[in-house]
C-alpha positions, 0 to 999 in steps of 0.5 A, a space after each residue: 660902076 663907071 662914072 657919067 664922064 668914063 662912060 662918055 670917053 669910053 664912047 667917043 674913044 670906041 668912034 675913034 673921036 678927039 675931043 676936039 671933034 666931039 666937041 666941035 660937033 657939040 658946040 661945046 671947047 674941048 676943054 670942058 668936054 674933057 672937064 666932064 669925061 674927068 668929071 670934074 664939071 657937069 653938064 647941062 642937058 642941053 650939052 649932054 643931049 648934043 655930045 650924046 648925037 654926036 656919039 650917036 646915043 641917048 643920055 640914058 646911055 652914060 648911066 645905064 649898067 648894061 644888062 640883058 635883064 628886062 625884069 616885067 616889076 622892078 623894085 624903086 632899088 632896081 631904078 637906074 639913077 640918071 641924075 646930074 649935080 648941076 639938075 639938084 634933082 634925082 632921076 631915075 629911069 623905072 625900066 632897066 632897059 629902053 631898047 625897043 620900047 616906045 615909052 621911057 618912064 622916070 621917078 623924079 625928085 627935084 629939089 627947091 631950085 633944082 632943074 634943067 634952065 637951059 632949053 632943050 628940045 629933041 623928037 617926041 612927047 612927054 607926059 607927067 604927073 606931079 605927086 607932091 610939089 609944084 613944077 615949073 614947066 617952060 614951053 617956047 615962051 609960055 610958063 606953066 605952074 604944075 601943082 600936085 595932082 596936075 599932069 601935063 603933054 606937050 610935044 619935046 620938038 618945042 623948048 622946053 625946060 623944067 625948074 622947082 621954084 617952090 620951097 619944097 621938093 616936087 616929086 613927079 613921074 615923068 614919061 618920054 616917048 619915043 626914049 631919047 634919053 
């Protein structure tokens, strides 16, 4: 399987794009873009969301296997992994394929200090049920604590950002709609 950072240089290569100007488009240096194609950094969601637009795709994209099969039941073996070092937290994505679906489900497991700290936002809504845990949820300047047995909505146009601050890992399924990631 291709790594995160092959599949992101094979990408801007097929736009016929430099470094530089992904880069420049992401506000990001060349650099580091060059760090995590030779995966040798990992990128924050908020920076992999802004090269994923100037590619002109969605993150799931730099994951996914490519394949026609759109089975109705997947098996927890068929989940495609979405994760990222830096999140210490383990996403996978619990539909093979998000083209022309409006809801992109994930099972997520994020680890005691674990998350996405940087602020994001992007067209749509989420929704999510916490299993086991507890998650700690930022929207705009406003902190929610999302116990086991919570759910929560809230519009993706807002700031958000996600942690676990407890001692344990949060287990969760998360909904994003439409796909964006």
């Amino acid at each position: 399987m291709e790594t995160l950072g092959g599949k992101l240089r094979a990408l801007r290569l097929a736009k016929n794009l430099t470094l530089q100007q992904v880069a420049k488009q992401a506000h990001c240096t060349a650099a580091h873009l060059s760090q995590i194609e030779n995966d040798k950094a990992s990128p924050s969601i908020a920076t992999l969301k802004k090269i994923a637009a100037v590619l002109e795709a969605r993150i799931v994209d730099f994951f996914d296997d490519e394949t026609d099969e759109d089975p109705v039941v997947l098996d927890p073996s068929q989940w495609v992994r979405v994760s990222l070092p830096r999140w210490k937290a383990d996403i996978k994505q619990m539909v093979r394929m998000v083209k022309h679906r409006h809801m992109q489900p994930f099972y997520t497991v994020i680890q005691p200090g674990g998350g996405a700290k940087e602020d994001y936002h992007h067209v749509g809504e989420e929704f999510g049920l916490v299993l086991e845990g507890e998650l700690t949820l930022r929207l705009g300047d406003n902190v929610y604590q999302v116990p086991a047995g919570s759910s929560f909505y809230y519009s993706s146009t807002q700031p958000h950002a996600w942690t676990n601050e407890a001692k344990q890992p949060c287990r969760l399924v998360w909904v994003v709609t439409p796909p964006s990631w």
